[in-house]
C-alpha positions as CSV (number, residue, x, y, z in Angstrom):
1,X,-28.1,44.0,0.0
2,X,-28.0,45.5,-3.8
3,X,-26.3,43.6,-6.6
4,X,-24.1,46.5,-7.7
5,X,-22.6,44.5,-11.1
6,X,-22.1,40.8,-12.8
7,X,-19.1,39.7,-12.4
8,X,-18.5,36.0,-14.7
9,X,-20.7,33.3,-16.7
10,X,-19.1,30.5,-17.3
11,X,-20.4,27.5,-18.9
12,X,-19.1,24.0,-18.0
13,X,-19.2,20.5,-19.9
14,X,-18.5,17.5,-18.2
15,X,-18.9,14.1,-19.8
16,X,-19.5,11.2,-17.4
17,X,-20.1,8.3,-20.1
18,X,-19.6,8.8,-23.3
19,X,-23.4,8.6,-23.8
20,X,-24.3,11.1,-20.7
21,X,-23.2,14.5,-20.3
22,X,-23.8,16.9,-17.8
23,X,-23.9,20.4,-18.1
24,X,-22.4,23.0,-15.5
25,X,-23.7,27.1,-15.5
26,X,-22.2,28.8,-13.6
27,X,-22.6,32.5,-12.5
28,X,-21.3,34.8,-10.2
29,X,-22.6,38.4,-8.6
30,X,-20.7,40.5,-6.5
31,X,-22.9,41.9,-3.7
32,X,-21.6,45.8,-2.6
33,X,-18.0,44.8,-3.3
34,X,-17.6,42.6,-0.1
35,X,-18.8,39.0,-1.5
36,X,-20.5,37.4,-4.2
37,X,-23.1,35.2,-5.1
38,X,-22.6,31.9,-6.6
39,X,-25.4,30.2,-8.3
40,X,-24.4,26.5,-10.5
41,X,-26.9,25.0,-12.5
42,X,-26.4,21.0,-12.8
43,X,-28.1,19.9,-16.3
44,X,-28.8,16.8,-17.9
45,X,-31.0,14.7,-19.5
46,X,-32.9,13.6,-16.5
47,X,-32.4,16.1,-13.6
48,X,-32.3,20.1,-13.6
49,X,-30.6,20.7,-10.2
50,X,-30.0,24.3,-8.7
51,X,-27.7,25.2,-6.0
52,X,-26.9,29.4,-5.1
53,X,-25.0,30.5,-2.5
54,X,-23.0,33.9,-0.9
55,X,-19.4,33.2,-0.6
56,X,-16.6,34.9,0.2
57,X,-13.7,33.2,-2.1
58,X,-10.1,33.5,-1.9
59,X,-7.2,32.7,-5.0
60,X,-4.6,31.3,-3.0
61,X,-1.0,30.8,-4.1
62,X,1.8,28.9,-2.6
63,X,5.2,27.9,-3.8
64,X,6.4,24.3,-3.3
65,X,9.8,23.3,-2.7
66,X,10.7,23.6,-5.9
67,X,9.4,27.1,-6.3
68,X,6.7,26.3,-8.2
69,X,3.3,28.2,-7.5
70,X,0.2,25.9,-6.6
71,X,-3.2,27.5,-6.4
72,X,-5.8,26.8,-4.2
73,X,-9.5,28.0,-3.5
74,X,-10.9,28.9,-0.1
75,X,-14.0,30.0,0.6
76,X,-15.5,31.7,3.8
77,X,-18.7,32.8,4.9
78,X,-19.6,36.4,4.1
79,X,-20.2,37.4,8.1
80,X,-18.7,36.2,11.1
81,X,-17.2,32.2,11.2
82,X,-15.4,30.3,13.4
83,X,-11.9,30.7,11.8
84,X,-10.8,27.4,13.5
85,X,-13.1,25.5,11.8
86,X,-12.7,24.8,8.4
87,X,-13.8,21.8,5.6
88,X,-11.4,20.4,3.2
89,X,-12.3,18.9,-0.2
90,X,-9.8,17.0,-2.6
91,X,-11.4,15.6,-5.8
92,X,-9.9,13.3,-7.5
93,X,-8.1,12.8,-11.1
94,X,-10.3,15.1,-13.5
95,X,-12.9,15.7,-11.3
96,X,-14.4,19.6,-11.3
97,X,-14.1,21.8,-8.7
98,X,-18.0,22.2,-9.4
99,X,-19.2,18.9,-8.9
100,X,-18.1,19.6,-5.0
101,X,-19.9,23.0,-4.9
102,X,-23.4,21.9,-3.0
103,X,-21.6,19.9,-1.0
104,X,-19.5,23.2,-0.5
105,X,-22.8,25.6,0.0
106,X,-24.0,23.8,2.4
107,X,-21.4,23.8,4.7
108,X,-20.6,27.6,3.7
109,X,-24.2,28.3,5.1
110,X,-23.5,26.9,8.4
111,X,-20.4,29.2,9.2
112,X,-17.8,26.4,7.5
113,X,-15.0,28.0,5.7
114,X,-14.3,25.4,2.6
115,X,-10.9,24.7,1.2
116,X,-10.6,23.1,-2.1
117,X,-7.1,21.3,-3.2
118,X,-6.4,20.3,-6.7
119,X,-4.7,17.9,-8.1
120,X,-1.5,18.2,-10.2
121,X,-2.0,16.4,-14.1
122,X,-5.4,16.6,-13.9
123,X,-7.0,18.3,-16.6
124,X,-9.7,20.1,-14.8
125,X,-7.7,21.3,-12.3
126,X,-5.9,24.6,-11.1
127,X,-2.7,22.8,-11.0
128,X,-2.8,20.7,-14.5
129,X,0.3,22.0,-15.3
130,X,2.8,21.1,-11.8
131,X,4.1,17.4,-12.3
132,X,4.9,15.4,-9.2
133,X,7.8,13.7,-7.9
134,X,8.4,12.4,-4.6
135,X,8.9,15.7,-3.1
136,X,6.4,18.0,-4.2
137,X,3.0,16.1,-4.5
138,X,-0.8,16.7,-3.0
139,X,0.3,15.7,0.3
140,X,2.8,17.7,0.9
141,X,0.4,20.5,-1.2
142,X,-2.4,20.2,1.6
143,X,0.6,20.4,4.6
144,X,1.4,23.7,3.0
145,X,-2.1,25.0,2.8
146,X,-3.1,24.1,6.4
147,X,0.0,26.1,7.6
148,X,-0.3,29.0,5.2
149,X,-4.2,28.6,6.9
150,X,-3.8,29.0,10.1
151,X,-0.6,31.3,9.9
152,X,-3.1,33.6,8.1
153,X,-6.2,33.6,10.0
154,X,-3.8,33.4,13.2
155,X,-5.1,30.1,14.9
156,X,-3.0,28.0,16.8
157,X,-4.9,24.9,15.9
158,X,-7.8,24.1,14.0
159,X,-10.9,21.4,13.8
160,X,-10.8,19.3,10.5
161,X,-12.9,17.8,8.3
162,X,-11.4,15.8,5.1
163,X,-13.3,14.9,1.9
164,X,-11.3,13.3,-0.6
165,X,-12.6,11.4,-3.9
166,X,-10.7,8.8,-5.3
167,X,-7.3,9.8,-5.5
168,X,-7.6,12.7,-2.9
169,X,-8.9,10.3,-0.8
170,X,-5.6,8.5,-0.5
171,X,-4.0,12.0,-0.1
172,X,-6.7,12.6,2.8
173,X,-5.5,9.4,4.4
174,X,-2.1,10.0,4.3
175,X,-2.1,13.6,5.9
176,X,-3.9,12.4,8.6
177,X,-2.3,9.4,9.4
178,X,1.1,12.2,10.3
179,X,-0.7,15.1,11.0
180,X,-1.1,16.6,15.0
181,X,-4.2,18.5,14.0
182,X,-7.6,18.3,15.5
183,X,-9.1,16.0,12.2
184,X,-12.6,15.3,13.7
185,X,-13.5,13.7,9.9
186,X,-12.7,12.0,6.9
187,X,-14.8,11.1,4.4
188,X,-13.8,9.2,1.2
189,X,-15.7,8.2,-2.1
190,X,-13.9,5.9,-4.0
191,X,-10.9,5.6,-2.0
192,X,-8.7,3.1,-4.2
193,X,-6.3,0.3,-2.3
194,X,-4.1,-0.2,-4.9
195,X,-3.2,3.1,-6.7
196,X,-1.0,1.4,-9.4
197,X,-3.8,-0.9,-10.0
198,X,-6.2,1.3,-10.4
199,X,-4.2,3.5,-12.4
200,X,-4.1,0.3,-14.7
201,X,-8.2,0.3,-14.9
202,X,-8.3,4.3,-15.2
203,X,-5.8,3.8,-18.3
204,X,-4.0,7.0,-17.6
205,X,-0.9,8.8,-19.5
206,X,0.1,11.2,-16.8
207,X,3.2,13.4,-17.2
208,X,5.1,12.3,-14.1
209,X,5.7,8.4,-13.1
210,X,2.7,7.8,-10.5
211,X,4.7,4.4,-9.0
212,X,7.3,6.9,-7.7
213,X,5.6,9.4,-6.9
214,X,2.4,8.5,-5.1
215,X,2.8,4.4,-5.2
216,X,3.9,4.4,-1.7
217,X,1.4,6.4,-0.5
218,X,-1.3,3.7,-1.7
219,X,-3.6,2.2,1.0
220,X,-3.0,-1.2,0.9
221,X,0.7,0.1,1.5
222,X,0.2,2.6,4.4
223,X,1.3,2.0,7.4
224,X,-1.5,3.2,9.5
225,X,-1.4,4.4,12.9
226,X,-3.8,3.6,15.1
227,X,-6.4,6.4,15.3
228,X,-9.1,6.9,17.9
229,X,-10.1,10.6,17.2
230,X,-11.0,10.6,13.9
231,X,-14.3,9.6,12.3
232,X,-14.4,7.8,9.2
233,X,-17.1,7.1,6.7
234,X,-16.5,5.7,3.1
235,X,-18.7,5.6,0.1
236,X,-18.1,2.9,-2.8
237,X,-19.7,1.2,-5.6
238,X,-20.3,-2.2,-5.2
239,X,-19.3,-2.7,-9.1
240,X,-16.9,-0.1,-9.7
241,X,-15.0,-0.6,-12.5
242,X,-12.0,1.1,-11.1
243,X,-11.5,-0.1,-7.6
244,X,-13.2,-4.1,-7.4
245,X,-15.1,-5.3,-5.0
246,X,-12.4,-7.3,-3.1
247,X,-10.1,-4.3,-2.8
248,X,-13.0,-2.9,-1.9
249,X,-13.0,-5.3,1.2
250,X,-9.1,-5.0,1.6
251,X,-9.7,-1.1,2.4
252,X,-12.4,-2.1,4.8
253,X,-10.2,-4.8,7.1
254,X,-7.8,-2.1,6.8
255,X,-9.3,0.8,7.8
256,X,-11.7,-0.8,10.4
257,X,-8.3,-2.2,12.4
258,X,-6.7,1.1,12.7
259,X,-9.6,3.7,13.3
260,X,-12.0,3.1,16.3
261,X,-15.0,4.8,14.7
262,X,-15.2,3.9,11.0
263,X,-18.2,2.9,8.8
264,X,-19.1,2.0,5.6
265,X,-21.9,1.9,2.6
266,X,-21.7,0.3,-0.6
267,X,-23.8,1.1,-3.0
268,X,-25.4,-1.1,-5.8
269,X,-23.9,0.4,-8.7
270,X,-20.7,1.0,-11.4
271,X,-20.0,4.2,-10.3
272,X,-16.6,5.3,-9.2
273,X,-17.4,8.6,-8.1
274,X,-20.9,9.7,-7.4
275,X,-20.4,13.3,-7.9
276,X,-21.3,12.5,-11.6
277,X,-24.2,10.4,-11.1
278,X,-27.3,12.9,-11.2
279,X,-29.5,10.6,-10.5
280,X,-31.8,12.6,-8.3
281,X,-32.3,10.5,-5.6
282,X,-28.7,9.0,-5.2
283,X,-27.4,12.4,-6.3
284,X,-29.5,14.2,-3.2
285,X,-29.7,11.0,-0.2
286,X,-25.4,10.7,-0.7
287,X,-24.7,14.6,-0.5
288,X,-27.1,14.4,2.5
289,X,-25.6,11.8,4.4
290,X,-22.3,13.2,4.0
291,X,-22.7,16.7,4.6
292,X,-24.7,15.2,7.7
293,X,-21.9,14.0,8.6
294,X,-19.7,16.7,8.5
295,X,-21.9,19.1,10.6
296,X,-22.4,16.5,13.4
297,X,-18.2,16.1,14.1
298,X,-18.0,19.9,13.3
């Protein structure tokens, strides 16, 4: 098909120490006013990484119970999908949209539709503005969007796959453990087991009080069901500066006692969240394995 006319350039800047930065281009095409393409150029000192893809995206808004209107992204294939399949990514606390994106292409490419939920407070996200309390919060934000989901795309259930990063991991977690849906996967990156600890490490000055919004939603405070449907597989840094090493193994224990298929890798590193590593190898052998993942519970 002909590009008929250029739609947005946008150029991103993400710092991920304050000695590296990592540049974000991104640029979109639509394609004979049906879908677009989506090309994002990862740039830093070390590694020049490509990704393109053609999308079909969607601006979602939905009010809370407070009224308040919380925006969300979904993307679908351009052709025919299975409408009852569909990925779910959370990133966590500042985290890009972006930095999920080939991830995101890949799955678009094998018929996956890809939902993206952002966080409220967090400067890069759709929702920077909304404050939480113990109503309205990401949980009850994703509950919303899976309804208004399959409401929309008339489904009576649907096949799940969770990816959540730090924070949004703990929201993953807890929609699961109450949720009746068909959640074939979750996979975490950083998933923190003591949020007001780690809050601590992150030094954060959110809007809202985290402790009463979110605090008893932490992991190491969750009471778990046991689970014998869903998948899990977690990613952490063996030296992350924001979740230690024996939390590290408290989320284990925990997790491996309440879900029958779980499993595990730590990785020799300081890293918190490996969406901002760009080292090429780690970078490329993690999206892999997870997007592996994903396709084979899928």
């Amino acid at each position: 098909m002909q590009k008929t006319s250029f739609i947005l350039f946008i150029l991103l800047l993400y710092s991920c120490s304050p000695s590296s930065k990592i540049t974000i281009f991104e640029q979109r095409q639509l394609i004979n006013d049906e879908f677009i393409s989506l090309d994002l150029v990862f740039n830093s000192k070390d590694t020049l990484l490509k990704y393109s893809c053609n999308i079909v995206p969607y601006n979602i808004e939905i009010p809370d119970n407070k009224g308040n209107v919380v925006r969300y992204v979904l993307w679908t294939p351009p052709y025919n999908f299975d409408k009852s399949k569909l990925a779910v990514m959370v990133p966590g606390i500042n985290l890009k949209n972006q930095l999920l994106y080939p991830i995101a292409f890949e799955l678009i490419k094998t018929g996956l539709s890809v939902c993206f939920i952002n966080l409220r407070e967090s400067e890069n996200s759709l929702n920077s503005k909304l404050m939480r309390d113990t109503i309205n919060h990401e949980i009850n934000d994703l509950i919303k969007f899976i309804d208004f989901y399959k409401e929309e795309y008339e489904v009576d259930s649907l096949k799940l796959a969770f990816y959540g990063i730090s924070l949004g991991a703990v929201i993953c977690l807890n929609y699961i453990n109450n949720s009746n849906e068909d959640i074939r996967l979750l996979v975490t990156e950083g998933l923190p087991y003591n949020l007001e600890a780690s809050k601590k490490r992150m030094n954060l000055k959110n809007k809202s009080d985290i402790e009463s919004a979110l605090i008893n939603f932490s992991t190491d405070k969750l009471k778990l069901k046991n689970n014998k449907s869903t998948f899990v597989f977690s990613i952490w840094g063996k030296n992350d500066p924001i979740v230690p090493y024996n939390e590290i193994q408290a989320a284990i224990s925990k997790l491996k006692t309440h879900f029958l298929s779980f499993n595990f890798k730590i990785i020799d590193t300081q890293l918190h969240t490996f969406r901002t590593a760009i080292n090429e190898n780690m970078y490329f052998e993690i999206n892999k394995e997870i997007i592996q993942h994903i396709l084979s519970k899928m």
